[in-house]
C-alpha positions as CSV (number, residue, x, y, z in Angstrom):
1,X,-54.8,74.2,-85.2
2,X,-57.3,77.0,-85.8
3,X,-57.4,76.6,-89.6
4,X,-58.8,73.0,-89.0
5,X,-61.0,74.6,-86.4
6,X,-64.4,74.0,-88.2
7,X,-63.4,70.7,-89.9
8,X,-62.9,69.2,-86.4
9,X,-66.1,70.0,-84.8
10,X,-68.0,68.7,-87.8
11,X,-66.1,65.7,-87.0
12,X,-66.9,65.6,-83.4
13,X,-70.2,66.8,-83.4
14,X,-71.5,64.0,-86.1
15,X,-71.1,61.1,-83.6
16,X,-72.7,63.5,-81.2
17,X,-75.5,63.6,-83.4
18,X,-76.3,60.4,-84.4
19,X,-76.2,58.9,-79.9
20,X,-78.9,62.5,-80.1
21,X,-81.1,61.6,-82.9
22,X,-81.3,57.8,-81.7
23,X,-83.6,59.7,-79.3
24,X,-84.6,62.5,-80.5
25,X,-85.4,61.8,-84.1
26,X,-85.2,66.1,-84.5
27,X,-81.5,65.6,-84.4
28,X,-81.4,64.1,-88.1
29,X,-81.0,67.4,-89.2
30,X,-77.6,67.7,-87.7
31,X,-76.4,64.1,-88.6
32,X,-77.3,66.0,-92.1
33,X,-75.5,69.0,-91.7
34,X,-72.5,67.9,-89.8
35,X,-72.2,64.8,-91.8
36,X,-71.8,66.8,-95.5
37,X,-69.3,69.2,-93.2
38,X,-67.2,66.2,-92.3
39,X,-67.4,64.5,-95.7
40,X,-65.7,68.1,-97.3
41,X,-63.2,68.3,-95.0
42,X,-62.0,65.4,-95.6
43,X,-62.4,66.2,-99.5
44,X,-60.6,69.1,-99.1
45,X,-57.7,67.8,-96.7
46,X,-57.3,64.6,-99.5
47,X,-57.2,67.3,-102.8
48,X,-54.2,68.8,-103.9
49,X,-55.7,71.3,-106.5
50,X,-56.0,74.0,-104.3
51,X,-54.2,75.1,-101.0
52,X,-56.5,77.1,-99.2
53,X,-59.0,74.2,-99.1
54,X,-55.8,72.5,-97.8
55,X,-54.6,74.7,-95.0
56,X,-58.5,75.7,-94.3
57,X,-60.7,72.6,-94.8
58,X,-64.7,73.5,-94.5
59,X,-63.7,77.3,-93.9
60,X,-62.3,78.1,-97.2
61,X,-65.4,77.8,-99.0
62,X,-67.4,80.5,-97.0
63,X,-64.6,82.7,-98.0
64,X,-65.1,81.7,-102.1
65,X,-68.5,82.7,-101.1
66,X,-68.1,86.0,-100.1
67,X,-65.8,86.3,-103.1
68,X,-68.1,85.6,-105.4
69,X,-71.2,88.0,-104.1
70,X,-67.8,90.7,-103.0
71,X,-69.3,92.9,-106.0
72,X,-73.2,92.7,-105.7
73,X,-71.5,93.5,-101.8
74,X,-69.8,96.9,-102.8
75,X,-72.1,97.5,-105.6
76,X,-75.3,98.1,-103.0
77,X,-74.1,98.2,-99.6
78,X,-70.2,100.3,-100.0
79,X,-69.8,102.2,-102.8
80,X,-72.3,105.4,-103.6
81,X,-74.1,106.4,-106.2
82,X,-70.8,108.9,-107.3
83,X,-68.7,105.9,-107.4
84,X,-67.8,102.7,-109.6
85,X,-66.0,102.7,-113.0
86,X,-66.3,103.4,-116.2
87,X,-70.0,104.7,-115.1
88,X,-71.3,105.4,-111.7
89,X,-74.9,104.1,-110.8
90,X,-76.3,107.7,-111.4
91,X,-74.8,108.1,-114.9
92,X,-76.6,104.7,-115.2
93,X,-79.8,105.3,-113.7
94,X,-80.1,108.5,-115.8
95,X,-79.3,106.3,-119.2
96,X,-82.0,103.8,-117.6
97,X,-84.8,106.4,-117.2
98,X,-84.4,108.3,-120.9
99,X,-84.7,104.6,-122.5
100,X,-87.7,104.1,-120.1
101,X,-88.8,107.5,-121.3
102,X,-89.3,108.9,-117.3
103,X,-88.1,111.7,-115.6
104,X,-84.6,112.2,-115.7
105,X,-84.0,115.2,-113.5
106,X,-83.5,115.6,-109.6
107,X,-85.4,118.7,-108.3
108,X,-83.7,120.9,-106.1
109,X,-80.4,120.8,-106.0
110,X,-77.8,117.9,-106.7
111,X,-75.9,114.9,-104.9
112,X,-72.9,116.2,-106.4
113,X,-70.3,118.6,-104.1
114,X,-70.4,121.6,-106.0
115,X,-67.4,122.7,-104.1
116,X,-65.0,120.1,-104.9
117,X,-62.0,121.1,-106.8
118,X,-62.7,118.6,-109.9
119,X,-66.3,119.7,-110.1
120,X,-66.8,121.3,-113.7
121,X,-70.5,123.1,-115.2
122,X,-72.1,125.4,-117.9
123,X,-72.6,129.0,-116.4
124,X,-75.3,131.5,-118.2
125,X,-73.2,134.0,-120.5
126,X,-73.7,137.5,-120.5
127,X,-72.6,137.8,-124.1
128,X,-73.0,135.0,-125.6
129,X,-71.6,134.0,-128.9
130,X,-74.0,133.5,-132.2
131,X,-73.6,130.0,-133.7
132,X,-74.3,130.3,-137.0
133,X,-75.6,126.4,-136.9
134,X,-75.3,123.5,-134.4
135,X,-74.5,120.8,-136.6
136,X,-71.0,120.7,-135.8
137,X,-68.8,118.9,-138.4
138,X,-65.3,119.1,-139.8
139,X,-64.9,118.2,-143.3
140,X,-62.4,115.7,-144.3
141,X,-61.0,115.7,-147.7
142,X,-61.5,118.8,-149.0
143,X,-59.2,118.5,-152.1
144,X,-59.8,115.4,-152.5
145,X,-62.6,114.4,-155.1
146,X,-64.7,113.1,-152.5
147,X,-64.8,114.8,-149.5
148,X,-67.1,113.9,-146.5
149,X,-68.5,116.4,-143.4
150,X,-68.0,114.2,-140.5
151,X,-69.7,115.0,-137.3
152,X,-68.2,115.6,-134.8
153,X,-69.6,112.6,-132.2
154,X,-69.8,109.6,-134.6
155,X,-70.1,105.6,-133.9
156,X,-66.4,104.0,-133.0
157,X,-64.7,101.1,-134.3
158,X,-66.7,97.7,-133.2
159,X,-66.4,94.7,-135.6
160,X,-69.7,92.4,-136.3
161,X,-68.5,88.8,-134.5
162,X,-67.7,91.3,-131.6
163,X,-71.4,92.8,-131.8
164,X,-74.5,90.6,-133.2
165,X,-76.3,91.5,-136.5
166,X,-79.0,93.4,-134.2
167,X,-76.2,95.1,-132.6
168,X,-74.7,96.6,-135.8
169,X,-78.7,97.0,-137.2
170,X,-78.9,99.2,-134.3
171,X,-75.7,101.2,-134.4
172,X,-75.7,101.6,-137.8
173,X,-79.9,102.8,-137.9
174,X,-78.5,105.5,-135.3
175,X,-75.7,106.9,-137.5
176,X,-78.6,106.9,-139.8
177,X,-80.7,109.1,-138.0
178,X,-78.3,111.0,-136.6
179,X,-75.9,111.6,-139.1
180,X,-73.5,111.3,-138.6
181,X,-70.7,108.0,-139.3
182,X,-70.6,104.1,-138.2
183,X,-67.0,102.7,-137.6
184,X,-67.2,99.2,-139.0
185,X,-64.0,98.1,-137.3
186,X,-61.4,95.5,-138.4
187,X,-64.2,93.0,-138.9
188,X,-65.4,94.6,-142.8
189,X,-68.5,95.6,-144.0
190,X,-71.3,93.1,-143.3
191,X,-74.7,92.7,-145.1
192,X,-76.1,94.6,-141.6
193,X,-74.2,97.4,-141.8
194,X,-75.8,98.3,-145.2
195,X,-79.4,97.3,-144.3
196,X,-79.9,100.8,-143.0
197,X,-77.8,103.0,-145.3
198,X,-75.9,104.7,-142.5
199,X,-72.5,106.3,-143.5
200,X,-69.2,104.3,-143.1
201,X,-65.7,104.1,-142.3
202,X,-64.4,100.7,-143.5
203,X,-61.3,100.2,-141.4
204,X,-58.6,97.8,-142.8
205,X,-56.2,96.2,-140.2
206,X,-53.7,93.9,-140.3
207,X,-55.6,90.9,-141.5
208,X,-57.4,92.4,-144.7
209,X,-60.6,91.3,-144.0
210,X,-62.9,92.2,-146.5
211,X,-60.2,92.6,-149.3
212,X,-58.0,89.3,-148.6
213,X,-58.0,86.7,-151.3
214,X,-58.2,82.9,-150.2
215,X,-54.4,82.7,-149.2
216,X,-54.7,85.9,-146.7
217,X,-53.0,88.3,-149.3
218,X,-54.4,91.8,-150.2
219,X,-57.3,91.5,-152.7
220,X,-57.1,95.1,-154.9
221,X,-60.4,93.7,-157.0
222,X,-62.3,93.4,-153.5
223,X,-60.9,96.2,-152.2
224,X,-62.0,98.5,-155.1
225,X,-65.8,96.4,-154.7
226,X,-66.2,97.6,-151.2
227,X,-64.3,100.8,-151.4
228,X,-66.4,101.8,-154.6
229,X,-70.0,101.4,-152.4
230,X,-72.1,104.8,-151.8
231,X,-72.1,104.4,-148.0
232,X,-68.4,103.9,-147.4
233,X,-67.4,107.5,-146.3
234,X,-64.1,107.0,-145.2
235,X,-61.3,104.2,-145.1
236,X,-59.4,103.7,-141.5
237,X,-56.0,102.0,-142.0
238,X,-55.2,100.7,-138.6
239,X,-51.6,100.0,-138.5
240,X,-51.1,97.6,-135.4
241,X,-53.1,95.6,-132.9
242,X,-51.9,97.9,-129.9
243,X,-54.2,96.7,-127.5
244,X,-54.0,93.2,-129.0
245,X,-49.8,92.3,-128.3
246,X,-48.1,89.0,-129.2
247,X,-50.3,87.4,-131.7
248,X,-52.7,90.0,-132.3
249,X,-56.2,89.2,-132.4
250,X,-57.7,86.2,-132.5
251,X,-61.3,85.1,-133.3
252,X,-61.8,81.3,-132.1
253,X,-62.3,78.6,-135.2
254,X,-66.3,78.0,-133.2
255,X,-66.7,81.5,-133.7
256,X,-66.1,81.7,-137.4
257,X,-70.1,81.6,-138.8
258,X,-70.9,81.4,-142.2
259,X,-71.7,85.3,-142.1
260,X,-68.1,86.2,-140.6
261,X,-66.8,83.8,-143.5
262,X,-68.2,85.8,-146.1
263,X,-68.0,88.9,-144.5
264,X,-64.0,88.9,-143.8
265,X,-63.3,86.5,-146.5
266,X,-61.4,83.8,-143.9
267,X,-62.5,80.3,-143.9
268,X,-64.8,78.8,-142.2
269,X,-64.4,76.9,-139.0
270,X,-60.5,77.8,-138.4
271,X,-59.2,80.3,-136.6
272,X,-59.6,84.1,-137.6
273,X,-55.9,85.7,-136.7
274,X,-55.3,89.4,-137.0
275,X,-51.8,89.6,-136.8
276,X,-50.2,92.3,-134.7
């Protein structure tokens, strides 16, 4: 009988209510209150979609509600500033001040346990070794009539329709500056990636996009047009969608822009399928 605990006083306390506020016109706001209480019970006792509402009429709403704030909940009241995944609120807040250009640096000392057994850090060397540069790179190719000195920390696969032209402008302006190589994932070589002349790696999946002709078959004459272009470095043949299982991927048909149409060579409109 507890589970219909709060539905019941709603009901009991409206009739109470209205004999209080035929005097005491104050009492309106609980003819309010307890009326709307009274009126989702009832809702929720009548419904069949869901059985918490069922078993817990009134009361299982306050706990949706707690469910939906649980992580603002954890985020600033439980967890610390060490904790969270993949990044913890200091790697964040230290990202959040070098964009802001601020000080990034805690003076004296650190939150971190310096003790703990995982705890890992850069000592001072006695002897330290001569680096003849710090540009470090690993060439790729070297017999081959084209080789290319990749960097070592380079730009990883993200396809545009995943990221927005500005995203790719961005990513691809970086690899720019920084030299080092831009990942164009399975999604081919849009007009943004080349607005910036930033070095490629064109990766090919499953679905060909970017050298597919209109029936979804290999293309060798676009494949030799993109292949052939000054900024692609590097070609990534990505065998199978092994984070995509089943179908494979799968870019919805209200998805499919004009741009991604071109760009991947699928129609527009229908849906994009990169089979696994």
């Amino acid at each position: 009988m507890h589970r219909y605990l709060v539905y019941v006083l709603a009901l009991v306390l409206l009739p109470v209510s209205l004999a209080l506020a035929d005097r005491w016109p104050a009492w309106y706001w609980g003819v309010g209150l307890f009326g709307a209480m009274a009126l989702l019970g009832t809702w929720d006792v009548l419904q069949r979609r869901s059985v918490l509402r069922r078993n817990y009429p009134v009361l299982a709403h306050f706990r949706y509600g707690f469910e939906s704030i649980g992580p603002e909940i954890r985020q600033y009241f439980v967890q610390s500033d060490l904790e969270d995944v993949p990044f913890s609120r200091q790697q964040r807040q230290l990202v959040y001040q070098r964009a802001r250009n601020v000080m990034d640096v805690v003076p004296f000392g650190t939150l971190r346990s310096t003790y703990a057994v995982d705890y890992e850090w850069i000592n001072h060397s006695m002897a330290p070794t001569s680096i003849p540069h710090h540009d470090f790179r690993v060439v790729i190719g070297a017999d081959c009539a084209r080789p290319y000195s990749a960097s070592v920390f380079n730009i990883s696969a993200m396809s545009f329709g995943s990221l927005s032209a500005n995203a790719i402008r961005a990513l691809n302006k970086g690899a720019k500056m920084g030299g080092f190589y831009h990942d164009t994932g399975e999604g081919s070589i849009s007009p943004y990636h080349r607005e910036n002349g930033g070095d490629l790696v064109w990766e090919i999946g499953s679905g060909y996009f970017g050298c597919r002709d209109e029936q979804g078959r290999f293309s060798e004459e676009r494949f030799v047009e993109n292949a052939n272009h000054d900024q692609v470095k590097m070609i990534e043949i990505k065998l199978s969608q092994g984070a995509k299982p089943g179908h494979g991927g799968v870019l919805p048909a209200a998805k499919v822009s004009a741009e991604i149409s071109v760009t991947r060579g699928v129609p527009m409109g229908v849906d994009c399928v990169s089979p696994s």
